[in-house]
N, C-alpha and C positions, 0 to 999 in steps of 0.2 A: 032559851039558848043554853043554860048551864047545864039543863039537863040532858044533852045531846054531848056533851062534854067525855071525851074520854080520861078515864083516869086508871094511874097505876100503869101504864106503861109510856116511852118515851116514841113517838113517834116516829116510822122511818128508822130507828138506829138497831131497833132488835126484834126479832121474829118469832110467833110463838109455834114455829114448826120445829121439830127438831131430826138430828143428823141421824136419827136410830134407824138403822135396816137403808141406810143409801149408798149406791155406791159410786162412787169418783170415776171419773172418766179417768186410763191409766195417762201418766203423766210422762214426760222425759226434760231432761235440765237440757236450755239452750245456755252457752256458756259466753257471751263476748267482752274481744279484749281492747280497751282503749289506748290511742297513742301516746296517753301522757300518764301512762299505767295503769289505770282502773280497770278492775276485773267485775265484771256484771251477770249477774246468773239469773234467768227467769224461767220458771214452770212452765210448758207450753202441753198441752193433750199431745198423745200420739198422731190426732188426724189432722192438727191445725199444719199450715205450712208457715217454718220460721223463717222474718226474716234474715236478709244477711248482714243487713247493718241493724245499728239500733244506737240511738241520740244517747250520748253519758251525760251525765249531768252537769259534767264541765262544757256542756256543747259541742263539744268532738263526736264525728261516728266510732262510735265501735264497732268493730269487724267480728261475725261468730268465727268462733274456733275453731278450728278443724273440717273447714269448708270453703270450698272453691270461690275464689276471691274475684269481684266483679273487676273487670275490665275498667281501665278507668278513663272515661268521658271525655274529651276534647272541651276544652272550656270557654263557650263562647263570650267576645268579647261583647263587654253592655255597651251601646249605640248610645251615644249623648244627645242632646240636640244640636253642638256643635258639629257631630258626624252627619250627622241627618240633613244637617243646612249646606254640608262641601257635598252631599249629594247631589242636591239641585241646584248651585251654584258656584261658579268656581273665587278664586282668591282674586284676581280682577273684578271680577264682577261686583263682588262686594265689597272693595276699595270704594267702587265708582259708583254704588249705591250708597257709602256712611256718605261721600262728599255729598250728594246730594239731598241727603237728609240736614247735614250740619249745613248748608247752605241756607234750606228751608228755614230751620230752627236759628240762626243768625240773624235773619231778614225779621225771625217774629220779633224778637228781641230788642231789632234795632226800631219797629216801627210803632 
């Protein structure tokens, strides 16, 4: 086993090729701006397509700069189990459903 052993270099963290004679895909600065100030810059290739938000690290989106700004979404509201249950039942209904539950639940109690 030892002798199968690499040594002298650190695994994973460095490469024995090197950068001579390569050349870099050409790059352009996507630039965005956050709502509670943060200015965020990242490298992207000419052929990638940037997005138009991008998460700050305060958890806010940030908006790219100088780019036609999304529409913004209608916010649906989150369905509780509460809404879900006046779905299929109305507010009688389920008056007249707890009394006969606590009727049930009364009668174990007493017996």
């Amino acid at each position: 086993m030892a002798d199968r052993a690499l040594r002298g270099m650190r695994l994973g963290t460095q490469s024995k090729e090197s950068a001579v004679g390569m050349e870099l895909a050409e790059r352009r600065e996507a630039v965005y701006d956050c709502p509670n100030g943060h200015v965020l810059a990242f490298p992207f290739a000419i052929e990638a397509d940037v997005p138009l938000s991008w998460e700050c690290h305060c958890g806010a989106a940030a908006l790219l700069r100088d780019a036609i700004q999304p529409e913004a979404r209608e916010e649906r509201h989150q369905r509780t189990h509460w809404d879900m249950l006046l779905e299929r039942r109305s507010i009688a209904e389920l008056e007249d459903l707890l009394q006969e539950r606590l009727g049930v639940l009364r009668a174990s109690r007493g017996a």
